[in-house]
C-alpha positions as CSV (number, residue, x, y, z in Angstrom):
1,X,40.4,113.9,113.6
2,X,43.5,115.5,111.7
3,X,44.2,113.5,108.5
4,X,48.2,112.5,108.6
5,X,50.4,113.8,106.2
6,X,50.8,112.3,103.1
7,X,53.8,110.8,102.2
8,X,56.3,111.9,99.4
9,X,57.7,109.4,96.5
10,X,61.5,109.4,96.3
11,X,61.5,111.8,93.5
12,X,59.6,114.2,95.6
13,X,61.5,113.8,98.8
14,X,64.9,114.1,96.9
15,X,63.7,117.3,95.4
16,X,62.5,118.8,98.8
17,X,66.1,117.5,100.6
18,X,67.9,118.6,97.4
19,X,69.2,114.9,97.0
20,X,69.2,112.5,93.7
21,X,66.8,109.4,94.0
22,X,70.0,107.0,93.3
23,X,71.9,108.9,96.2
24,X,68.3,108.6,98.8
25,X,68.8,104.3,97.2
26,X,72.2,104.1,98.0
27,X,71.2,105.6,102.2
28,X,68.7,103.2,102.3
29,X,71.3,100.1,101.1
30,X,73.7,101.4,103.4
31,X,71.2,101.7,106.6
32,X,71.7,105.4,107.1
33,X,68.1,106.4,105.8
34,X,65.5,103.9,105.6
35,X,62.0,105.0,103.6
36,X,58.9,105.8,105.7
37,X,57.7,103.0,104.0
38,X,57.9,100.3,101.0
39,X,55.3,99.1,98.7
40,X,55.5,95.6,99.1
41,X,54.3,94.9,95.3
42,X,56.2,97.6,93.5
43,X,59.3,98.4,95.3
44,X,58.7,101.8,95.6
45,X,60.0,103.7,98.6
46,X,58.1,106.4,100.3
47,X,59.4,109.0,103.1
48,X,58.0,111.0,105.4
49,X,58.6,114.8,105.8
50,X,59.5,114.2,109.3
51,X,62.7,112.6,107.6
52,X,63.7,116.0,106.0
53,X,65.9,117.3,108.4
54,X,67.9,113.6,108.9
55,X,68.4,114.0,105.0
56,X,69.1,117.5,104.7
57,X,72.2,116.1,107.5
58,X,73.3,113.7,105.2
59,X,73.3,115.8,102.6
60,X,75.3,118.6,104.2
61,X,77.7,116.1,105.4
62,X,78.4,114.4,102.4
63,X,79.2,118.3,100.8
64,X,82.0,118.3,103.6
65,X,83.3,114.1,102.4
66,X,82.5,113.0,105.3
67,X,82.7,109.2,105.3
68,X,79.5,107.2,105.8
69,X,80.5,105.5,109.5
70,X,81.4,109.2,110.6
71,X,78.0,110.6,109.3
72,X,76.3,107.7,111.2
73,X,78.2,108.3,114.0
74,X,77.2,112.2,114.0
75,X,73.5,111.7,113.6
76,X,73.1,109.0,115.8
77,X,76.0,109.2,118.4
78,X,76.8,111.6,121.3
79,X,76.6,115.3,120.9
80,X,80.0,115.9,122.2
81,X,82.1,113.1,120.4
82,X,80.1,114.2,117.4
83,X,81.5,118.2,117.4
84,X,85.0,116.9,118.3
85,X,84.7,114.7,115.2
86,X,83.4,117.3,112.9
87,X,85.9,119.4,114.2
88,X,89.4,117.3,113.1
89,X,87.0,116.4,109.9
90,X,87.6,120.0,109.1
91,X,90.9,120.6,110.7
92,X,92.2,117.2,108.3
93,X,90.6,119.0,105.5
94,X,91.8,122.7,105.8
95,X,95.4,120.8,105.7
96,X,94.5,119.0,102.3
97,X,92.8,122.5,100.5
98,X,96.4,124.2,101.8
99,X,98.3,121.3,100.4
100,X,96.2,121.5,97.2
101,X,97.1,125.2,96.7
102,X,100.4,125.0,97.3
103,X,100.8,121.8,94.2
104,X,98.7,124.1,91.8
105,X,100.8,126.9,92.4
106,X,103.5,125.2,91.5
107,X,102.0,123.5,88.4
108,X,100.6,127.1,87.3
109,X,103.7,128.3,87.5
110,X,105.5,125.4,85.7
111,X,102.9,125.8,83.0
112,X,67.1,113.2,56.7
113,X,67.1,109.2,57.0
114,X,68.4,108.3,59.9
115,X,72.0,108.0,58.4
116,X,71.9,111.4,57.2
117,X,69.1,113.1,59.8
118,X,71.2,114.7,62.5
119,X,70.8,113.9,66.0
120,X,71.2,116.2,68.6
121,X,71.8,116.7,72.7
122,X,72.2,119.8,74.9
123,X,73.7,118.9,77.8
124,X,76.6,120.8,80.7
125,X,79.4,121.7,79.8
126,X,81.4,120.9,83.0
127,X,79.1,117.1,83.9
128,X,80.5,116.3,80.3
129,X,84.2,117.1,80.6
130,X,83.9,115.1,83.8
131,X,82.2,112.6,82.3
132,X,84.9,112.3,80.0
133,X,87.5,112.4,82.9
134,X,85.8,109.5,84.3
135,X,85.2,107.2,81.5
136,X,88.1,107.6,79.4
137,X,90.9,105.7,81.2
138,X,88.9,102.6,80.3
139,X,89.5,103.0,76.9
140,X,92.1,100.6,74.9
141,X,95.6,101.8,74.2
142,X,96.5,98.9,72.1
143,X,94.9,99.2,68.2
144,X,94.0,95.3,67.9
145,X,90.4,96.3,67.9
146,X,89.3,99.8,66.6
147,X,85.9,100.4,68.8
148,X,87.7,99.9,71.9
149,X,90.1,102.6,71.5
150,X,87.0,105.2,71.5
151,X,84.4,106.2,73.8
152,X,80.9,106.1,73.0
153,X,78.2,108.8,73.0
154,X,75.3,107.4,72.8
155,X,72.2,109.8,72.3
156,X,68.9,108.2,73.6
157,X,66.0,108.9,75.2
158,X,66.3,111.5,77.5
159,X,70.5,111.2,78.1
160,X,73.6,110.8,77.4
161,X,75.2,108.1,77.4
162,X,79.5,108.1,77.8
163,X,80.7,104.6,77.7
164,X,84.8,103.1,77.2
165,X,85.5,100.0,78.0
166,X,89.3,97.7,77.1
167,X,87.7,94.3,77.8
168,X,89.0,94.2,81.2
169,X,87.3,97.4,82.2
170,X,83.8,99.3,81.7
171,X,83.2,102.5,82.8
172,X,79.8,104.3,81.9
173,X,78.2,107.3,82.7
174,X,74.9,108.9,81.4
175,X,74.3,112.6,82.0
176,X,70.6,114.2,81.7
177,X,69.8,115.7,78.2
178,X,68.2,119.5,78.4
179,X,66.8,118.8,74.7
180,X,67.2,116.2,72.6
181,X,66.0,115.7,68.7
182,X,66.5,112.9,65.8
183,X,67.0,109.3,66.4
184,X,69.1,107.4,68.5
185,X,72.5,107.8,67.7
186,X,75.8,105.7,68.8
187,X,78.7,108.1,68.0
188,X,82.2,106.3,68.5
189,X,84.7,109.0,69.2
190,X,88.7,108.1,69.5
191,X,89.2,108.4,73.0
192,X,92.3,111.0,72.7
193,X,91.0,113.2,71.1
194,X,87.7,113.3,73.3
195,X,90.1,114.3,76.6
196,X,91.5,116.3,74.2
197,X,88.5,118.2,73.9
198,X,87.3,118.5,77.4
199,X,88.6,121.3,78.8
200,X,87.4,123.2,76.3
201,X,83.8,122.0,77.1
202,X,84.3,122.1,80.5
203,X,84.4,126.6,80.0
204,X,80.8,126.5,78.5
205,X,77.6,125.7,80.9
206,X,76.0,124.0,78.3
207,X,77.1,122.2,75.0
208,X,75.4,120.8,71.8
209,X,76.3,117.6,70.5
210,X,75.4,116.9,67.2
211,X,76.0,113.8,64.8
212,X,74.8,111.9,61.9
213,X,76.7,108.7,60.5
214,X,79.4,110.3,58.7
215,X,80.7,112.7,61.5
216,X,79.8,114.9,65.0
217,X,80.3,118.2,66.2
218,X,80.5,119.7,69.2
219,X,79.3,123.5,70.0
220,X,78.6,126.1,73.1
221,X,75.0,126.9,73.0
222,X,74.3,130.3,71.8
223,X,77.9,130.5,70.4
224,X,79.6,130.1,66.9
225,X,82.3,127.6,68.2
226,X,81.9,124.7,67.6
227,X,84.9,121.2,67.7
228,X,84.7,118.2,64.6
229,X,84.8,115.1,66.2
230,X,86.6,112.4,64.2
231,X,84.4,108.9,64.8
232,X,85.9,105.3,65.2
233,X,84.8,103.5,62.0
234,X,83.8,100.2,64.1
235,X,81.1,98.8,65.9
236,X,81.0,99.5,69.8
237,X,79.7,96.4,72.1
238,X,76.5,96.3,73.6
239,X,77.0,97.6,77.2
240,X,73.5,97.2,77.6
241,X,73.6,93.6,77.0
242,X,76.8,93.5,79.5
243,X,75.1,95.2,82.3
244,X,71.8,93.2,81.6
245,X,73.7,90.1,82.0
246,X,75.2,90.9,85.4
247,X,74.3,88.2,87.9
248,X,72.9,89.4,91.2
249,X,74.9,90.3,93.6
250,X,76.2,88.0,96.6
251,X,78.4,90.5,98.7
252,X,77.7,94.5,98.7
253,X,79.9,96.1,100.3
254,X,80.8,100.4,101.0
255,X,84.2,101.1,102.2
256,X,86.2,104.4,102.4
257,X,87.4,104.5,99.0
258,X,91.0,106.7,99.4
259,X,91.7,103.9,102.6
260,X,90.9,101.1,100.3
261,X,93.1,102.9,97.4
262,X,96.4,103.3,100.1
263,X,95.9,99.6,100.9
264,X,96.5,98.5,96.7
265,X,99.1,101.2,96.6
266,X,100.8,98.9,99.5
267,X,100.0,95.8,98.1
268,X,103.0,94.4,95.0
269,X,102.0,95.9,92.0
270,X,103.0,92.2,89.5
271,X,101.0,90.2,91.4
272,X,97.3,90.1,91.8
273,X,95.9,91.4,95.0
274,X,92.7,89.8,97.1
275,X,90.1,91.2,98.1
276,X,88.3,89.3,101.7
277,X,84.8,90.3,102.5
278,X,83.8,90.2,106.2
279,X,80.8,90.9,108.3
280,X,82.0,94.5,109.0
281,X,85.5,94.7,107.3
282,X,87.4,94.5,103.7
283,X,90.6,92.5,103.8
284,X,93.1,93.3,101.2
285,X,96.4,91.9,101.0
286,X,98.6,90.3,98.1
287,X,97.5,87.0,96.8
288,X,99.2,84.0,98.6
289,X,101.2,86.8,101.0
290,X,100.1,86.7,104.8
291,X,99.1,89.9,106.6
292,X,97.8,93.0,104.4
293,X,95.7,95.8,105.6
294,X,92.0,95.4,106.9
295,X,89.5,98.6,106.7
296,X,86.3,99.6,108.2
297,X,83.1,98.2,105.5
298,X,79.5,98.0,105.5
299,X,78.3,94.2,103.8
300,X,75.1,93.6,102.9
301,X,75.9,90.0,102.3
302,X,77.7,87.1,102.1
303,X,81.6,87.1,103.1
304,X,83.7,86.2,99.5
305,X,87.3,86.8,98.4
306,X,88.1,87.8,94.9
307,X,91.2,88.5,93.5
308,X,92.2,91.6,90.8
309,X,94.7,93.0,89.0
310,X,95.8,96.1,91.8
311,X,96.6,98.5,88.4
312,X,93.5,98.2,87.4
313,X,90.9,98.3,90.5
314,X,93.2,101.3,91.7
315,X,92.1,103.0,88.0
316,X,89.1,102.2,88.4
317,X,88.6,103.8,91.9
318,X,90.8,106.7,90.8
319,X,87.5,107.7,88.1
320,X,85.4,107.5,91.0
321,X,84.0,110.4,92.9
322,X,83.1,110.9,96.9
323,X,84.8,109.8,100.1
324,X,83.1,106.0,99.5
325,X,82.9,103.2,97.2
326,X,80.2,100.6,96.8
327,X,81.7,96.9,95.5
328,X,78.6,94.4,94.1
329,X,80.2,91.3,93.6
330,X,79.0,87.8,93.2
331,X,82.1,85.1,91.9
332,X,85.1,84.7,91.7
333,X,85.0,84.7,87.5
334,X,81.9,87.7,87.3
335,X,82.7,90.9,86.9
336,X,82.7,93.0,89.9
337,X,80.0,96.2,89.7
338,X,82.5,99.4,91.4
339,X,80.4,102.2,91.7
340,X,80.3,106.0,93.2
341,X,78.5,106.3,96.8
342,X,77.7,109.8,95.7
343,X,76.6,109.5,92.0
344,X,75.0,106.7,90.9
345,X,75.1,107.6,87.3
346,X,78.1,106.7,86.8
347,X,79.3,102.6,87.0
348,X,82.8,100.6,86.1
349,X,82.6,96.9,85.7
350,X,85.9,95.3,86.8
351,X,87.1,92.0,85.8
352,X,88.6,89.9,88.4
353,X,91.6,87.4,87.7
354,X,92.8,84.3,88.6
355,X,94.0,83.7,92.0
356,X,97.6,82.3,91.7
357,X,96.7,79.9,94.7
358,X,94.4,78.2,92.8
359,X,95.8,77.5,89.8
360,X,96.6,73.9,89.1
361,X,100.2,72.9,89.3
């Protein structure tokens, strides 16, 4: 008798698919790869390697931003309706790359203890800069409180932490450390002058970070350059406490995240707009105004309507990556967990507001 195959963990199924563990987490939440199997004690997910060439789909169609209901349709649907579909997929997209060329052309042509004992962190040059891209809008542009107006680099472990937040708004996202040496460090660095910085780091493969109390550094490995970093003298909250305080979440929903960006563009900008959870569908319309715009969603659970300020969900979807968005949210006065389909190390927290409908008059 021929012994079966063993099966893989996630880690080693994402390395033989060439996918991240979060991204093979997010498939399974979203129906579109279920594990071989789960351990029902630990949680842990194992995969088969007959599930190789489904992922290895998935993964190729995600390179193209393909949305998740397309992709499912692909795989799983007829083999005629899926090449016409992957065929206006790239057709749409050969339009946007020639649109895309034709606006930079114009633009390009328009243009010892642990106070003193350093810390250190190697990490890439380009995940950085977009790192700081992502996380910097969240930042505070009013100087009532010092520490919000910076963006902390937090060395730990084995990362990197990047982390702004204006009260209203959290946006982290940690990037893997290739070494990493001294004790952990919270560096607080004024947010303008970190986006100041980033293109510059974005032209090196790899960076080193380096800070004690009194100041940072930043350098391309193996060269003599190297930026000052001016710190925030402040003290930074504890987004680990925030995030470890989250309540579970109620209603988890993935919806196209450009669709659901046209729909707040739509929506009147001074007043807050709602967002209305269905079974298969995201409602989004202007709060106490009938009608608004309903889109395509996967919800893993209970329907719920929560209302936001439009600027701000539209920022924080703008810092986002991929053709998808996932939306955790669990009341109406909890902050709402916004994350990236495609890279799930990097999170926004989004504070909801008050829905004018049920204020009392």
């Amino acid at each position: 008798m021929i012994d079966p195959e063993p099966l893989l963990t996630i880690s080693s199924f994402a390395r033989l698919v060439g996918l991240s563990p979060s991204a093979l987490r997010f498939y399974d939440d979203c129906d579109l790869l279920r594990p071989y199997d789960v351990d029902a004690r630990s949680g842990y997910r194992y995969y088969s390697a007959d599930q190789q060439r489904r992922a290895v789909m998935i993964r190729r169609l995600r390179e193209i931003d393909l949305p998740l209901h397309d992709i499912r349709a692909v795989l799983d649907g007829d083999r005629d309706e899926a090449a016409a579909l992957l065929q206006r997929h790239a057709g749409e997209y050969a339009g946007r790359a020639r649109r895309t060329g034709d606006v930079v052309a114009d633009l390009v042509a328009g243009l010892a203890d642990d106070d003193t004992t350093a810390s250190t962190v190697t990490v890439g040059g380009p995940e950085l800069a977009s790192a700081i891209r992502q996380v910097s809008p969240a930042a505070a542009r009013i100087a009532d409180v010092p520490a919000l107006q910076g963006v902390l680099l937090e060395i730990d472990g084995a990362e990197l932490a990047v982390v702004a937040t204006d009260r209203y708004w959290l946006a982290l996202r940690t990037l893997p450390a290739y070494d990493i040496a001294g004790p952990v460090r919270r560096l607080l660095v004024h947010a303008d002058q970190l986006t100041r910085v980033a293109a510059w780091v974005a032209r090196h493969d790899r960076v080193r970070l380096c800070g004690t109390d009194a100041g940072a550094t930043i350098a391309a490995e193996g060269g003599d350059e190297s930026l000052p970093l001016d710190l925030v003298d402040d003290e930074f909250p504890s987004y680990r406490t925030i995030f470890g305080g989250l309540p579970t979440w109620t209603s988890r929903v993935i919806v196209d995240r450009a669709a659901l960006q046209d729909a707040l563009d739509a929506a009147s900008a001074d007043r807050p707009v709602v967002l209305s959870v269905g079974a298969d569908h995201l409602d989004v319309c202007a709060d106490g105004e009938a009608g608004g715009v309903r889109l395509d969603a996967i919800n893993s659970g209970a329907e719920l309507a929560i209302a936001f300020s439009p600027t701000l969900l539209t920022a924080a979807l703008a810092a986002s990556v991929g053709p998808d968005v996932l939306l955790e949210m669990s009341a109406e006065d909890r902050p709402v967990v916004v994350r990236s389909a495609d890279q799930g190390t990097f999170t926004t927290l989004v504070m909801p507001v008050r829905r004018e409908e049920n204020e009392v008059s």
